[in-house]
N, C-alpha and C positions, 0 to 999 in steps of 0.2 A: 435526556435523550429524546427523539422524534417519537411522535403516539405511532402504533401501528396503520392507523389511516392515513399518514401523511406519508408512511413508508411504502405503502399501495399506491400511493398516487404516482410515488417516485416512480415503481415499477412501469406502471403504465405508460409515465412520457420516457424512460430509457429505453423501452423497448423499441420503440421508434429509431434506435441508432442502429441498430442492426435488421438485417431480414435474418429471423431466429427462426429456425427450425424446430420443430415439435422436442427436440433433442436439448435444447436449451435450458440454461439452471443459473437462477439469479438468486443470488445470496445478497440481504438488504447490510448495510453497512450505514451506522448512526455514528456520527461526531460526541464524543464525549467531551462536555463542556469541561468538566476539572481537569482531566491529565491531557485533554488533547489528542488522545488516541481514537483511533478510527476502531469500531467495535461490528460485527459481522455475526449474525444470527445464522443456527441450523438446530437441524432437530437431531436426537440422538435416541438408537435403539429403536425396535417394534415398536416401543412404546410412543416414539417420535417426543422426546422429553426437548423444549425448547433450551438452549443453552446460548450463551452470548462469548465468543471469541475475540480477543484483538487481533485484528488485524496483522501480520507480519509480511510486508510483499516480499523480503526474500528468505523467509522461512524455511528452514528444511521437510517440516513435517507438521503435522497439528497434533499439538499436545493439549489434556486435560484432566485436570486435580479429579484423580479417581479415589482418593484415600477420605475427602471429606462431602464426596459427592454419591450417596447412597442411591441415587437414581443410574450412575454410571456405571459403580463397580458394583452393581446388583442386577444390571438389565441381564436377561434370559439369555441375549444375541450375542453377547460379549464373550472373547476367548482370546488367552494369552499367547501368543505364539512362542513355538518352540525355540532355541536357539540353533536348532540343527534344523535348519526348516528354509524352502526356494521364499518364503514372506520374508524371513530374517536377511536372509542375504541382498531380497531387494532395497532393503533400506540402505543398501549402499555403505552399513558400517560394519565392522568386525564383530562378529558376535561376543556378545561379553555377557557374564552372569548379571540376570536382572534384579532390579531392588522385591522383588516378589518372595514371604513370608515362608514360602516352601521351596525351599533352593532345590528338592529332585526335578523340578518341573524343569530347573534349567533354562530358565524363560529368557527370551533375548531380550538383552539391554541393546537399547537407542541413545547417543547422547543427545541432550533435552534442556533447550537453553530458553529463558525468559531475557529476550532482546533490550526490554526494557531496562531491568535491573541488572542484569548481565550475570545472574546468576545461573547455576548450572547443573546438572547433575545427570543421574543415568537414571531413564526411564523404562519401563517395563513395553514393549512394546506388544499392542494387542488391535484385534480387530472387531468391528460391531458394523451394526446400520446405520446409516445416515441418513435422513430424508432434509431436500432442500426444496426451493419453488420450482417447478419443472417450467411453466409458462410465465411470462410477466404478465399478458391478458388475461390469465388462467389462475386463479388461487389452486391448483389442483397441485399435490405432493408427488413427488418423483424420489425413490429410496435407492441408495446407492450401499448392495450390500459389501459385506467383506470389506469394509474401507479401515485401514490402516494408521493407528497414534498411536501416543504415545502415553501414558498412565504415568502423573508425576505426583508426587506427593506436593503437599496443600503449601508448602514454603515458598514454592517455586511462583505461587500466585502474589506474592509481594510486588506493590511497585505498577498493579494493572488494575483498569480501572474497575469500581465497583460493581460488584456481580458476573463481571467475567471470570469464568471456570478454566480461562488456556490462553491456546491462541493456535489463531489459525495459517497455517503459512502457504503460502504463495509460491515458493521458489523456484528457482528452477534445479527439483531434485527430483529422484526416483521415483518417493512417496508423499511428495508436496503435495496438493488440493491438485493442481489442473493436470499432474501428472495419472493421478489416480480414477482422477473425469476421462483421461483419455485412453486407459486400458479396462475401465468399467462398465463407461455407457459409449463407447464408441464417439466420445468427442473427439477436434484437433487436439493436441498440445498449445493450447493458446486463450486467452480470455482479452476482453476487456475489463477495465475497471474504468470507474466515474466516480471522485470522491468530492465531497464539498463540505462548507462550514458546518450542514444538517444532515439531511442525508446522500447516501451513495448505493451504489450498488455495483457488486462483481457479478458477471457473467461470463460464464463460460457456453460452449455451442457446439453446434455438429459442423456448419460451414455458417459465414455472418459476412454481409457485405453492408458499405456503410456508404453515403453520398457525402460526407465531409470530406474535408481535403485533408485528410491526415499526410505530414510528413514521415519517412522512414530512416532510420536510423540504427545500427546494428548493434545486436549486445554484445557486447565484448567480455572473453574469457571464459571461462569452464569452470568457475563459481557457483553455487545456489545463488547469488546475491546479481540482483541488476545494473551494470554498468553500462554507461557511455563516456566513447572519448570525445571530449572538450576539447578543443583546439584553440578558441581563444573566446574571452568575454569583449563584448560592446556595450557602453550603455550612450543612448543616444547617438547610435552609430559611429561611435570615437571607441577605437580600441585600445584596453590598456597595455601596458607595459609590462606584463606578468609572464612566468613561465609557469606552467601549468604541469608540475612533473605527475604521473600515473591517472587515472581514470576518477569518473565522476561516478556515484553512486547516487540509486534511488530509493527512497525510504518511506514509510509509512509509521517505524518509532520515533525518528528525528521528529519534533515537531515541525523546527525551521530552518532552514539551508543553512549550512557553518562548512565556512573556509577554513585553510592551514593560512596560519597567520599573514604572512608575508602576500598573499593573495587576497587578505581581506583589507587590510592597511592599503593598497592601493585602489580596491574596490570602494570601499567605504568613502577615501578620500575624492577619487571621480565619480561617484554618486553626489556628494557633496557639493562639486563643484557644478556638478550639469544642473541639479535640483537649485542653486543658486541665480544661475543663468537663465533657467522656466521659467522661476516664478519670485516676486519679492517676499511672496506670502508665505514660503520653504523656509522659515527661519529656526536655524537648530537652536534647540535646549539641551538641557541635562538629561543625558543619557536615564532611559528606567531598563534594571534588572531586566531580560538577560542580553537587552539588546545594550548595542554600543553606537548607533547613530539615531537620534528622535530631534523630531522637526514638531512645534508650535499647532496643535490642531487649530486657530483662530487664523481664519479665513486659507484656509488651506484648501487648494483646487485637485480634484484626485487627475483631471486631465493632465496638468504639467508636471506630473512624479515621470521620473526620466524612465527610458523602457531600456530593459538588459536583454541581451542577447547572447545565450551560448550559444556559439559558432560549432557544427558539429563536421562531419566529412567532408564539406565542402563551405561556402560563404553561400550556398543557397538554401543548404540545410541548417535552420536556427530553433535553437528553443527560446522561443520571445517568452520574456515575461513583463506583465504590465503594474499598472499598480495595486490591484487587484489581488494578487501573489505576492509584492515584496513588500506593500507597506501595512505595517499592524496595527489597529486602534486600540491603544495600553487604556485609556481614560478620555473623559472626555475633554481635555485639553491637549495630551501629548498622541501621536502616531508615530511611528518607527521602523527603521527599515529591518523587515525578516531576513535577517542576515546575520551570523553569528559567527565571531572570532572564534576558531575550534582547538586554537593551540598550533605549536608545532608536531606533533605527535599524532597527528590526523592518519590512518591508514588508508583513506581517501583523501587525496586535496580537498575535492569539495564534496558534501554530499545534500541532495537536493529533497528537505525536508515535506512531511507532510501538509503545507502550507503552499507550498513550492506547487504541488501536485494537484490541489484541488482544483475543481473545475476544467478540467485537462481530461479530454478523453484519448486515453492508454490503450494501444494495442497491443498486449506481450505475445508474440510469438516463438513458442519455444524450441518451435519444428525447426525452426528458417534462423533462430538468435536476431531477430529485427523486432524492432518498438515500433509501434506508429506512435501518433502522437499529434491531438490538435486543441489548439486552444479555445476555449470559450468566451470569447471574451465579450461580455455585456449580459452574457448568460449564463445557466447553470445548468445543474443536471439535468434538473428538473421545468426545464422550460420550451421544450423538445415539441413538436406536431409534427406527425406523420408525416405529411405532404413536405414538410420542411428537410427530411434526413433521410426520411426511407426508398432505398431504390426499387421499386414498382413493376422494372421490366424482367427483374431476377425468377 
């Protein structure tokens, strides 16, 4: 993971994409090089005990291993909520007996899922402090009391990456993260995120305007979970021949965008063809684990990897992606396209993995159900000047 100075630095140039109001709270977010998970720092309790969360963007709630965490289930500020209680109800679920060692307490159960391993169970749900970075210029702490998780015991941590105690969610639910920013400190319901192969950062804000030309896009449905409808793919401006039946999803567990088969089969194959046509130097090999199209790294030009287009509400609204997003460096002889056969069985056609996202700055708005969304491309999160994003006149 990124040393904490290079996570400050990040701070520094993201805050440049917003005009952040003093209300503003940026949660740093580091690439974890083994599982690929996007990992999200906060502090917990009075005590502000640093803890590290995975990521979840469509997370119901943020949960964390309170049974092997003696700094969690011991801090002073911590308290179980009742299940007869207006806290229990706003979690949105049915109150149910919680896994808590004195059942008169009656404590409400939350259900309480690790995304990753898809394991599950019924959490104790309780409230504590939270402190996060109030300012990106500012190291100064901003505490967010009475904040809402969920208490899972220490199994549920299987399968996340080393040293993460939970995870954090995102969603659009009751008691998500930016749901909780917005009836705490008087945020929107809305954040940005900026994720990349090192670091990132989530902010959330009071009000934030940006000089990029984000495109808008609506979230569809009444899900915790992020969709958008796709209408059609291009790659190199030739569109396929695909039906695209239900919604596209956006993800932060997926590492890499994975089609329903019959979508990939025809993607994979005009990828193939276009990437033939660029360049002589595009010459496919033998496919490596878990990907199913790899192309020859010896003299491979990242310019002629063919660009994809999902076509979203109209043929003016696209999510380009370049090469930068779909092709992977497995080794140093093979590259491969991020793009994975998901089966027929997909509950999304496609869903558009953490690879897919990085370098892409995301506006979730949860007030309005619209995304922005602008690409990077030549740049990263972290390579931002003032004078370059920030609007001045605001």
């Amino acid at each position: 993971m990124a040393s904490p100075s290079s996570q400050f630095l990040l701070f520094l140039c993201f805050i440049f994409l917003v005009n952040a109001s003093v209300n503003s709270v940026a949660i740093p977010v580091v690439k974890d090089v083994s599982t690929l998970q996007y990992v999200a720092k906060i502090h917990h309790g009075v005590s502000q005990v640093p803890i590290n969360l995975v990521l979840d963007l469509g997370g119901p709630l943020t949960w964390v291993d309170c049974d092997s965490s003696a700094d969690v289930s011991s801090s002073s500020s911590r308290r179980l909520i009742p299940s007869q209680s207006i806290q229990c109800s706003r979690s949105g679920k049915s109150p149910v007996p919680g896994n808590g060692s004195d059942t008169t307490t009656n404590t409400c159960g939350v259900f309480t899922q690790n995304g990753i391993s898809g394991l599950v169970t019924t959490g104790d749900l309780a409230e504590d402090t939270i402190a996060v970075r109030s300012e990106l210029e500012d190291p100064s702490i901003t505490a967010v009391d009475q904040f809402l998780f969920s208490c899972a015991p220490t199994f549920l941590l299987q399968g996340l990456a080393r040293g993460a105690r939970g995870m954090l969610g995102l969603g659009r639910a009751p008691i998500s993260l930016p749901s909780q920013l917005a009836t705490g400190i008087g945020h929107q319901r809305k954040f940005f995120m900026c994720l990349s192969s090192s670091n990132g950062v989530v902010l959330s804000h009071h009000t934030s305007t940006t000089k990029l030309p984000l495109m808008y896009t609506p979230l569809i449905g009444k899900s915790q979970d992020y969709f958008i409808n796709v209408k059609s793919i291009k790659i190199n401006g030739n569109p396929l021949s695909v039906t695209i039946e239900g919604l596209t999803k956006l993800s932060t567990i997926v590492p890499y965008a994975t089609m329903e088969s019959s979508i990939y089969a025809t993607f994979a194959k005009a990828f193939m063809k276009a990437a033939a046509a660029a360049s002589r130097d595009m010459s496919v090999v033998a496919p490596v684990a878990p990907f199913g199209l790899c192309f020859s790294s010896k003299g491979f030009n990242g310019s002629a990897v063919p660009v994809i287009d999902f076509v979203l509400q109209s043929e003016m609204v696209k999510w380009r992606i370049y090469g930068s997003n779909s092709m992977v460096k497995v080794n140093e002889e093979v590259v491969c396209l991020g793009f994975l056969d998901g089966g027929s069985d997909l509950t999304s056609s496609i869903v558009l993995g953490g690879f897919q996202l990085e370098d892409n700055v995301m506006d979730f708005d949860l007030g309005t159900s619209m995304l922005g969304f602008s690409t990077l491309r030549g740049t990263c999160c972290s390579d931002f000047s003032p004078n370059s994003v920030l609007d001045e006149s605001l």
